[in-house]
Structure formats: structure tokens, C-alpha cells
SESEPA-192576 format. One record per atom (N, C-alpha, C): residue number from 1; residue in one letter; atom name; z, y, x. Coordinates in pm, whole numbers, plus 50000, padded with zeros to 5 digits. Each point is the difference from the previous one (the first is absolute). Layout:
! residues N
{node NUM a CA {Z Y X}}
...
//
This chain:
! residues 107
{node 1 x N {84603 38156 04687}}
{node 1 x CA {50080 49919 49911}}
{node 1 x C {50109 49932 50083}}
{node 2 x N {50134 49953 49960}}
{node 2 x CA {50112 49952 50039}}
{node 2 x C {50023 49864 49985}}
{node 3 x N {49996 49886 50037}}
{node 3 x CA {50006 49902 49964}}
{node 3 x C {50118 49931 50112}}
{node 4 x N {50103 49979 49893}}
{node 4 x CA {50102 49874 50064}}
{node 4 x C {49967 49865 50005}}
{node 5 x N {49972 49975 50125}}
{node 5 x CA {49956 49849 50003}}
{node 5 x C {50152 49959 50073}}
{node 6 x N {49991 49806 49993}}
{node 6 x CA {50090 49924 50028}}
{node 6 x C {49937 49935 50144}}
{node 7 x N {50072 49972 50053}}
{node 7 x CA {49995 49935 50110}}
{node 7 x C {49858 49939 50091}}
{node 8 x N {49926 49948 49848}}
{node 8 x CA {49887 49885 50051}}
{node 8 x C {49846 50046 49908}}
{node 9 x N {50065 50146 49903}}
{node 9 x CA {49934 50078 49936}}
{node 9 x C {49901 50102 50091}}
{node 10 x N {49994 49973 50086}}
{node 10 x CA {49857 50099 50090}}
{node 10 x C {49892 49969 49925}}
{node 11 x N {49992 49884 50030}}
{node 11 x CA {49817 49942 49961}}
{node 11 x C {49959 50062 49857}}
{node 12 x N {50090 50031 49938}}
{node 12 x CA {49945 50119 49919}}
{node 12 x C {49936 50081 50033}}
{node 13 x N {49992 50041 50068}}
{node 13 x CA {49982 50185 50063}}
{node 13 x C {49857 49968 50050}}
{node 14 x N {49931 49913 50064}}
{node 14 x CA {49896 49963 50037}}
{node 14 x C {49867 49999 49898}}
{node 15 x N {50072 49869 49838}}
{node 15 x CA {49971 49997 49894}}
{node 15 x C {49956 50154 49924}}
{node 16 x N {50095 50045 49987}}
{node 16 x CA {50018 50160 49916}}
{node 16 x C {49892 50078 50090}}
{node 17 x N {50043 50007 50144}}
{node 17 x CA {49878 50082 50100}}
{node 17 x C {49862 49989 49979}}
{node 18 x N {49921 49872 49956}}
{node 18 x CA {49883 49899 49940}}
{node 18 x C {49993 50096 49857}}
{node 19 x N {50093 50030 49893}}
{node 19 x CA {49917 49996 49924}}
{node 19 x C {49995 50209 50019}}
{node 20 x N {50078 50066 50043}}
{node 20 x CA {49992 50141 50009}}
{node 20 x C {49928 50038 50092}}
{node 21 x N {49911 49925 50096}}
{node 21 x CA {49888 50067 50078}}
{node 21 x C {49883 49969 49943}}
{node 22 x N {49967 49936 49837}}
{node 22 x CA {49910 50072 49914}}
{node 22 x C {49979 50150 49975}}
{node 23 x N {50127 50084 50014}}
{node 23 x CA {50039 50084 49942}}
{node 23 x C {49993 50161 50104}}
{node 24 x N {50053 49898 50110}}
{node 24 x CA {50009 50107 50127}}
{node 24 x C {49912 49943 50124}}
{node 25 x N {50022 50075 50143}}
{node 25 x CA {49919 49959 50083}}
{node 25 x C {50128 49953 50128}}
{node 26 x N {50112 50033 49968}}
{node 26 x CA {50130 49988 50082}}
{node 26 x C {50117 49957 49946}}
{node 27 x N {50125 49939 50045}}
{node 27 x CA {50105 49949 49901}}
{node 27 x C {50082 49999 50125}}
{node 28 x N {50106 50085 50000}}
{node 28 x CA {50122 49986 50163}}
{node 28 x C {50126 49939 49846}}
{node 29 x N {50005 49825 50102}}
{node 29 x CA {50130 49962 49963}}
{node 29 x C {50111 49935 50110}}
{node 30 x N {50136 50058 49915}}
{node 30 x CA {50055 50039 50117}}
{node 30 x C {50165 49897 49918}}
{node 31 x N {50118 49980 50144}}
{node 31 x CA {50086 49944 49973}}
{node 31 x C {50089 50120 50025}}
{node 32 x N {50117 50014 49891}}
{node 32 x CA {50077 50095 50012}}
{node 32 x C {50168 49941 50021}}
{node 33 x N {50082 50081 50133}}
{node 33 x CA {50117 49990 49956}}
{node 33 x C {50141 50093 50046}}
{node 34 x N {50050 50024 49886}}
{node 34 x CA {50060 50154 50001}}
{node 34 x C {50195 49926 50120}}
{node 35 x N {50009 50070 50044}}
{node 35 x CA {50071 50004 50079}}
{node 35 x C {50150 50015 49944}}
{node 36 x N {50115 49901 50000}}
{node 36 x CA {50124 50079 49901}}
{node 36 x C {50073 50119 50071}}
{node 37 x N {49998 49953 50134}}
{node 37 x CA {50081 50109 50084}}
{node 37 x C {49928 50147 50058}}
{node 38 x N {50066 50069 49985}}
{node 38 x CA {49920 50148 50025}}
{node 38 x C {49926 50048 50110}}
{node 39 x N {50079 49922 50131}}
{node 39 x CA {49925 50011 50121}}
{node 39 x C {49925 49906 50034}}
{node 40 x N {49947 49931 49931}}
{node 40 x CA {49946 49861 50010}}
{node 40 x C {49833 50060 49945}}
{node 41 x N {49895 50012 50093}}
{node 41 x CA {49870 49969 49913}}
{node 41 x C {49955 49930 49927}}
{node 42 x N {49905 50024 49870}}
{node 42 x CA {49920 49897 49888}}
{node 42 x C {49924 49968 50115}}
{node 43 x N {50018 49849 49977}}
{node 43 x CA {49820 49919 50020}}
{node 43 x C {49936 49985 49936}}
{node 44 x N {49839 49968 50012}}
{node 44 x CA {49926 50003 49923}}
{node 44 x C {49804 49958 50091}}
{node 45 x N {49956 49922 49957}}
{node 45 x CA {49900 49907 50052}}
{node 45 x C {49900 50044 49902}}
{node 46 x N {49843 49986 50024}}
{node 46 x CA {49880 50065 49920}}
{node 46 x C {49876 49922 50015}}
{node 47 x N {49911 50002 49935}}
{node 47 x CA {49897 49918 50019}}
{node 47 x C {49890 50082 49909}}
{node 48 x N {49901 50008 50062}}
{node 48 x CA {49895 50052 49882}}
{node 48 x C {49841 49943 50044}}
{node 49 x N {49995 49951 49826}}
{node 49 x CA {49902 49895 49944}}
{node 49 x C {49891 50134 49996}}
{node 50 x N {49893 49923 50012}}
{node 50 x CA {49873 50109 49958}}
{node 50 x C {49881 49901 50017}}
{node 51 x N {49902 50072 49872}}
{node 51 x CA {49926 49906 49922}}
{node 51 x C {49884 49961 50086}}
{node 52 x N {49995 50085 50084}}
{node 52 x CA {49877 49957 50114}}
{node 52 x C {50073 49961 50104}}
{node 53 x N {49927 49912 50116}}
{node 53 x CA {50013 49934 50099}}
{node 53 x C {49998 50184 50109}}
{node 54 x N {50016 49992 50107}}
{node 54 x CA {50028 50137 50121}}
{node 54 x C {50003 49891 50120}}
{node 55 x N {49966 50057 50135}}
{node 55 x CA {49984 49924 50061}}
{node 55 x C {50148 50025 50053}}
{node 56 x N {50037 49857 50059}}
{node 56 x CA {50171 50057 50058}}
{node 56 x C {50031 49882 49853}}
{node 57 x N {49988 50031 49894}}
{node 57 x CA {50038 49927 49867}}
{node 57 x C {50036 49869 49972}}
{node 58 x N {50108 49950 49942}}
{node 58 x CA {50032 49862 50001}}
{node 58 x C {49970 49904 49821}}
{node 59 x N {49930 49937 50012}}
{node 59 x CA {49976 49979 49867}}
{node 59 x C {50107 49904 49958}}
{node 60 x N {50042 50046 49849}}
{node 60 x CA {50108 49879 49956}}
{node 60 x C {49894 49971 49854}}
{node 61 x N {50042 49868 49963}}
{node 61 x CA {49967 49967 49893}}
{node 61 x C {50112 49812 49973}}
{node 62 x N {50006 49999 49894}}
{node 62 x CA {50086 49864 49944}}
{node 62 x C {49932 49902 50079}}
{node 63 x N {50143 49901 50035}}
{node 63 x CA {49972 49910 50111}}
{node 63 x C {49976 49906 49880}}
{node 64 x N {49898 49916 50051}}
{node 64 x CA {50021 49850 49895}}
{node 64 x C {50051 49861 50048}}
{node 65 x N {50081 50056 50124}}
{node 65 x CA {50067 49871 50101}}
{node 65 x C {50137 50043 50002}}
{node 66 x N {50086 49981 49887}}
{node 66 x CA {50155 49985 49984}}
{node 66 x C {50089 49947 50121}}
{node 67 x N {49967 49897 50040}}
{node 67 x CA {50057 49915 50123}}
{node 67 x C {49973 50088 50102}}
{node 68 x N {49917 50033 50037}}
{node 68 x CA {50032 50069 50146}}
{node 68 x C {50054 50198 50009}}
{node 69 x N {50068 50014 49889}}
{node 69 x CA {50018 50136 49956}}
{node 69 x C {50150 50001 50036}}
{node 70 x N {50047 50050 50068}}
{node 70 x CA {50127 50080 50044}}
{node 70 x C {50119 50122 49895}}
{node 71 x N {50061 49936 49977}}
{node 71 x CA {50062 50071 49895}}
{node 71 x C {50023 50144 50051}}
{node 72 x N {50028 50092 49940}}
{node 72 x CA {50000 50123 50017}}
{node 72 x C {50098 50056 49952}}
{node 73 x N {50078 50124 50001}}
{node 73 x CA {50091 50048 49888}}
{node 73 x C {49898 50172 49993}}
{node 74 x N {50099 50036 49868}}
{node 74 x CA {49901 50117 49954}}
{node 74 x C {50077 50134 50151}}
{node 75 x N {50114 49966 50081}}
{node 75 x CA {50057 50109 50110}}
{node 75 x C {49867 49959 50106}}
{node 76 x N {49957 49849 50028}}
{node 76 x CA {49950 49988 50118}}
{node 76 x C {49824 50000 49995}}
{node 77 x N {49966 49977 49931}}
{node 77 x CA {49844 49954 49988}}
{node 77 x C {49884 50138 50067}}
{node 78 x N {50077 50097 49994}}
{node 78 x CA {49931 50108 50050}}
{node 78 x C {49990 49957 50174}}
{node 79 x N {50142 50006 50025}}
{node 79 x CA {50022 50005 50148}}
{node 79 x C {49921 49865 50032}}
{node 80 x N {50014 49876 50004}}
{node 80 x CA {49925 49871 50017}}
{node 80 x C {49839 49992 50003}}
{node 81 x N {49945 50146 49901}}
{node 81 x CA {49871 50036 50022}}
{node 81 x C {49917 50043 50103}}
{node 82 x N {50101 50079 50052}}
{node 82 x CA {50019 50109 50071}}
{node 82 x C {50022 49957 50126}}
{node 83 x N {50077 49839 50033}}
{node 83 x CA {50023 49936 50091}}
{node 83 x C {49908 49936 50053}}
{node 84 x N {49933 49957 49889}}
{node 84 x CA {49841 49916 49983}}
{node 84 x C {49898 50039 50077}}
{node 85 x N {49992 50118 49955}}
{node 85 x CA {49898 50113 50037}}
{node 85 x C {49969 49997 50134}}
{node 86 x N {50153 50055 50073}}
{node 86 x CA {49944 50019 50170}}
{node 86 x C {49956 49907 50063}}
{node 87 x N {49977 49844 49955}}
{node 87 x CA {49937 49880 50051}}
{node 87 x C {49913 49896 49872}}
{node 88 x N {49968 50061 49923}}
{node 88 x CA {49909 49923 49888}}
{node 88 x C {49931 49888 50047}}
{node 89 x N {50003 49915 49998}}
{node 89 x CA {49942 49891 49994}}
{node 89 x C {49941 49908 49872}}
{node 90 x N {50081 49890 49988}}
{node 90 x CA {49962 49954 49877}}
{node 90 x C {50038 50090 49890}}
{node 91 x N {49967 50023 49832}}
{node 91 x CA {50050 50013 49934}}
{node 91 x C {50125 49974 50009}}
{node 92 x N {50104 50167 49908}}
{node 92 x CA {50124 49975 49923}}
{node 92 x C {50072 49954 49919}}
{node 93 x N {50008 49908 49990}}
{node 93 x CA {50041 49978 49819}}
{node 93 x C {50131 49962 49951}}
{node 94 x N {50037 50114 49948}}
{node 94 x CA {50126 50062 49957}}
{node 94 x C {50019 49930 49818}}
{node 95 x N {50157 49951 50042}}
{node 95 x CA {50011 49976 49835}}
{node 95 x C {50117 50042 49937}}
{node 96 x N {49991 50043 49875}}
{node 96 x CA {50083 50068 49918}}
{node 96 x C {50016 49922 49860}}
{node 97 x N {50114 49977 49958}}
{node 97 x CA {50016 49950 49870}}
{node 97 x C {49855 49908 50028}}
{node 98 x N {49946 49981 49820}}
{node 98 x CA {49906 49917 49977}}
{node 98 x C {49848 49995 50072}}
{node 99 x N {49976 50179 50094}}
{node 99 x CA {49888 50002 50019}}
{node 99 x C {49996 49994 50175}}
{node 100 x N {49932 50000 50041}}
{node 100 x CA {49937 50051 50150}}
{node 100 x C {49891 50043 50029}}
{node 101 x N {49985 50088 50117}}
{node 101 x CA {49919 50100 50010}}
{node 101 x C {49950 50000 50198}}
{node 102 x N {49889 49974 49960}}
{node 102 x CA {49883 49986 50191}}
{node 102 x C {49989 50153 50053}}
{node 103 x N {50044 49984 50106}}
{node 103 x CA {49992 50112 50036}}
{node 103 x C {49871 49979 50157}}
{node 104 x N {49931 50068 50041}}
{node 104 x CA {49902 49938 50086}}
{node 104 x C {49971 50131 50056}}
{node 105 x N {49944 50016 50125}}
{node 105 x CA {49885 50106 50010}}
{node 105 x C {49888 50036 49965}}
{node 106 x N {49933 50145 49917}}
{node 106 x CA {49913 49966 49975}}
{node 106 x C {49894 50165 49962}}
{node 107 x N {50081 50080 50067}}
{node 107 x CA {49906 50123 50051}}
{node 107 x C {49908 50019 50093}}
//
């Protein structure tokens, strides 16, 4: 599915990921962006949710601590994960529009 999100519209994708791994056992979501000039490569950033924990695995679930959540945009939140990752420590917590989302270790 295609979804145009706005700026602070990620934390959707987390939400939506929650309710379609009733459904499936995997969900790759990804940031897309098409390139205007011809010699110029698309970028494009990915993330994939899956309904079980794997070891290596980072668990996200809704933060319920607004104040210490780091705004995010829907271009960067992948990469900032991803930044997270190679030194995890405390919980992530990333915020978007109205919601935020913990990102932790937890495979």
C-alpha cells in the first residue's frame, strides 16, 4: 500500500504496522524518494516490523512519556533508529505529530 504522509506523519506507520501483523507475520515499511534529475539516484530508507520478537530484534511499542520524546520527521525517523541501534542504551523515544513511539532492545 502507498501512503503519503506529511512531515510528522510517520508515527502512523508504527500504528497501522500494530494492527496488520494480526494478519501477517512480516510488514517492510519503507520511506520513499523519487529523484527529479535523471542522473541523480532515488533515496529511499526501510524498516520491517514483525510480529515476533528474533534475536538481534528491537522492540517498539507507544511511548507514554511525551516529554522526553524527540521529534522526528517522516524522511528521518528510520535513519535516527538506525543511529540508535549501533549504541542502544536507554530507550528511543521518537515523536511524531500527536503520538510517540519506544524504541528499546529487545531480541
Amino acid at each position: 500500500a502507498f501512503l503519503h504522509l506529511g512531515p510528522h506523519a510517520w508515527s502512523w506507520l508504527p500504528l497501522l504496522a500494530q494492527s496488520w501483523l494480526g494478519d501477517c507475520e512480516r510488514l517492510l515499511v519503507g520511506w520513499v524518494e523519487e529523484s527529479d534529475a535523471p542522473d541523480a539516484a532515488h533515496r529511499s530508507d526501510w524498516c520491517m516490523f514483525q510480529a515476533r520478537s528474533v534475536a538481534g530484534s528491537l522492540r517498539c511499542e507507544p511511548a507514554r512519556d511525551m516529554q522526553s520524546a524527540v521529534a522526528a520527521t517522516s524522511q528521518d525517523w528510520i535513519a535516527r533508529v538506525a543511529a540508535w541501534r549501533a549504541a542502544p542504551g536507554v530507550p528511543l523515544v521518537l515523536r511524531g505529530g500527536d503520538d510517540a513511539w519506544s524504541f528499546a532492545a529487545g531480541g
